[in-house]
N, C-alpha and C positions, 0 to 999 in steps of 0.2 A: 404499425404494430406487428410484432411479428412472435410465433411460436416453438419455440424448441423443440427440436424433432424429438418425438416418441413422450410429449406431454400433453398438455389442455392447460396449459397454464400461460396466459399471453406476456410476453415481456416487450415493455414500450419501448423503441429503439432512441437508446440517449444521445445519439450521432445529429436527432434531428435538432430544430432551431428553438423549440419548446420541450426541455429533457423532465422526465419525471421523477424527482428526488423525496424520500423518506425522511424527515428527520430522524435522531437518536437521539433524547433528551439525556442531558445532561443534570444529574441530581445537584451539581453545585451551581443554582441560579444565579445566585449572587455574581460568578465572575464569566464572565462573556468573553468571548471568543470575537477576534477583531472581524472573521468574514462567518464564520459556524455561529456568531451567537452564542444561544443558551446550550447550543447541542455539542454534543463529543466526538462525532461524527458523521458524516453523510453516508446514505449507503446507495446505492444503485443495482445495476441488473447484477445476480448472483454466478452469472454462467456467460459463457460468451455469445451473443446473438447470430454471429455466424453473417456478417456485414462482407462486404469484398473488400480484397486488399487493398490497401489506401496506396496511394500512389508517392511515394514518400522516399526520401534523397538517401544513398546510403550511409550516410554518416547517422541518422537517424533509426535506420534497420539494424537494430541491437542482434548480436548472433544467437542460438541455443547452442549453448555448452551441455554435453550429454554428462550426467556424472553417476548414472548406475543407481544402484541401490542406496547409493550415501544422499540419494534425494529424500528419501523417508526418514533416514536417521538422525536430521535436525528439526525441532519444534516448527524454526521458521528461515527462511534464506532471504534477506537483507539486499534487495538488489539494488543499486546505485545507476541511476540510468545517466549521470556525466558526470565528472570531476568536480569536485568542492561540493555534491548534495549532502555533505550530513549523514551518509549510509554509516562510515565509522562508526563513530559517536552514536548513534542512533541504537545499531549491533551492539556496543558496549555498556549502553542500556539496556535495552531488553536482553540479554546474555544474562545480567546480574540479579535483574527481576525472576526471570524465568526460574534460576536456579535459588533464589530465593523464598518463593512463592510456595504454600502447603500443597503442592502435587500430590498423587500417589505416584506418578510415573516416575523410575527413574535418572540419575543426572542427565545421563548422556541424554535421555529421549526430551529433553529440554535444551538441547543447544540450539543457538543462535550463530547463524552461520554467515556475513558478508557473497555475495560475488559482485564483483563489480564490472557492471557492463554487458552481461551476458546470463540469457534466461539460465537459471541451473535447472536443466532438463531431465526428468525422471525419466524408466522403463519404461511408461505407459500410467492409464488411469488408476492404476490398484497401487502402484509403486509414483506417485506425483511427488511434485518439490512446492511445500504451502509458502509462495513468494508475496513478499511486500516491496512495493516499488518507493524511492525517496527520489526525490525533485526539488531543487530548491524554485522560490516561487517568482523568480525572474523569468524574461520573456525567452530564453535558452530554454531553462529548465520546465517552464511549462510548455510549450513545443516538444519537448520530449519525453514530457510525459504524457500529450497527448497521443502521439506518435506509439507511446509501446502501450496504451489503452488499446487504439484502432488493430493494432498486432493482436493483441489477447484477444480481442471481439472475434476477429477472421473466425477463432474456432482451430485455425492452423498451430499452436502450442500444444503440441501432447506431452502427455507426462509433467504439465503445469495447474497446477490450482492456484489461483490470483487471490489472495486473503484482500488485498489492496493497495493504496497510495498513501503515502505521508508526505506533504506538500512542507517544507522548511522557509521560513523565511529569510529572507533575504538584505530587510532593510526594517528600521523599527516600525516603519509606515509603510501602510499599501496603499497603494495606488487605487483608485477604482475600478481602471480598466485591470490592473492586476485584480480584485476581487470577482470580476464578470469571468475572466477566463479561469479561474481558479475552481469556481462553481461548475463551470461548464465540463472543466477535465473532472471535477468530484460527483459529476452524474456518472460517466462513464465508467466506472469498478466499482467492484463488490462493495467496497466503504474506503472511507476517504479520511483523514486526519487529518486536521493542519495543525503546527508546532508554532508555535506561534516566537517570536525574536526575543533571545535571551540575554542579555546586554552583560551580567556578567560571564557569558562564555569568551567576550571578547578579551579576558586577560589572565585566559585560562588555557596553557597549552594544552592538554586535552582533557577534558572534559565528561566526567563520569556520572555515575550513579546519583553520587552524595552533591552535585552542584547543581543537579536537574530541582526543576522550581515544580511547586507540587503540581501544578497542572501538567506535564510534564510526565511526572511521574502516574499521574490518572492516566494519560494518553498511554502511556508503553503498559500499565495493566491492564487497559481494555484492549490493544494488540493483542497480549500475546494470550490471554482470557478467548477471545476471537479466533487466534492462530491455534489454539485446543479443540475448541468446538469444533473448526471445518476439517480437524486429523479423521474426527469420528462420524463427520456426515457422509453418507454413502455419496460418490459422485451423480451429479443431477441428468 
């Protein structure tokens, strides 16, 4: 167990072999989630634990890209931690929800921004980039997103706030050991989604708004509903 410095509030370290996961119920019982169940997401520690550096190959060590002030001025930055995860597609949803949605705030202050491959790094804690990490849910993709979990933990990301993971499928079925490691990366970040496999995306060059299946569509309005709330929570 360990405590965030300058708190009283213990956060159990998910790193271990028994992680302690929240459910978020999901109001539509009726349609289950092939590894979440009834729930719409997992959620996990809120802040980094501050674990030591994982000892991890550098093809895996994603860089921070610095990009100034323009890390506040998108709602959410869409990071893609390898080739083929869905980050696109993913951004071109929430892009159109965002700007859809009864805000008070402004269009701009609702963009949805892609980087792919690289923390989009703010000035520091008052000026942060609110990042969501995509992974598809092969043994690549979840390897690497364990890998930029244990990176956020360090504590070593400044100028990053972690909103969380969305986990893509990969194939119509999982596996089970896909579902035990699946769980195991959805203890470690803030919250966790998994997207579950869209069969007509397969004959769909790309893939927008209006072909997202409503579950889908719940998942990217409790993101970016998520990606609002932690603009305005003071950092922890």
């Amino acid at each position: 167990m360990f405590r965030r410095r300058g708190t009283e509030r213990p956060v159990i370290n998910p790193f271990l072999p028994v992680p302690d996961r929240a459910p978020i119920e999901d109001d539509d019982t009726d349609r289950f989630d092939e590894v979440f169940g009834a729930h719409l997401r997992l959620v996990g520690p809120p802040v980094p634990i501050e674990v030591p550096a994982p000892d991890l190959p550098d093809s895996l060590v994603l860089p921070c890209e610095p990009v100034g002030e323009a890390a506040h001025a998108s709602l959410l930055w869409v990071m893609s931690l390898h080739g083929g995860s869905g980050a696109s597609t993913l951004t071109g949803i929430l892009g159109t929800l965002a700007a859809s949605m009864p805000f008070r705030e402004s269009l701009t202050s609702r963009r949805v921004t892609e980087s792919p491959r690289s923390w989009p790094c703010g000035p520091g804690p008052a000026l942060a980039s609110t990042v969501l990490l995509v992974a598809r849910t092969h043994a690549a993709g979840l390897v690497a997103a364990d890998a930029a979990a244990h990176h956020w933990a360090t504590g070593q990301l400044i100028g990053i706030r972690l909103l969380g993971l969305v986990l893509v499928d990969d194939a119509p079925h999982l596996t089970g050991s896909q579902h035990a490691f699946m769980l195991q990366v959805a203890s470690t970040v803030p919250n966790c989604w998994h997207l579950p496999w869209q069969e007509e995306w397969r004959e769909i060059r790309t893939p927008s708004f209006n072909d997202a299946s409503r579950r889908v569509r719940r998942i990217g309005t409790n993101i970016i509903n998520c990606a609002r709330e932690i603009r305005v929570t003071p950092e922890r």
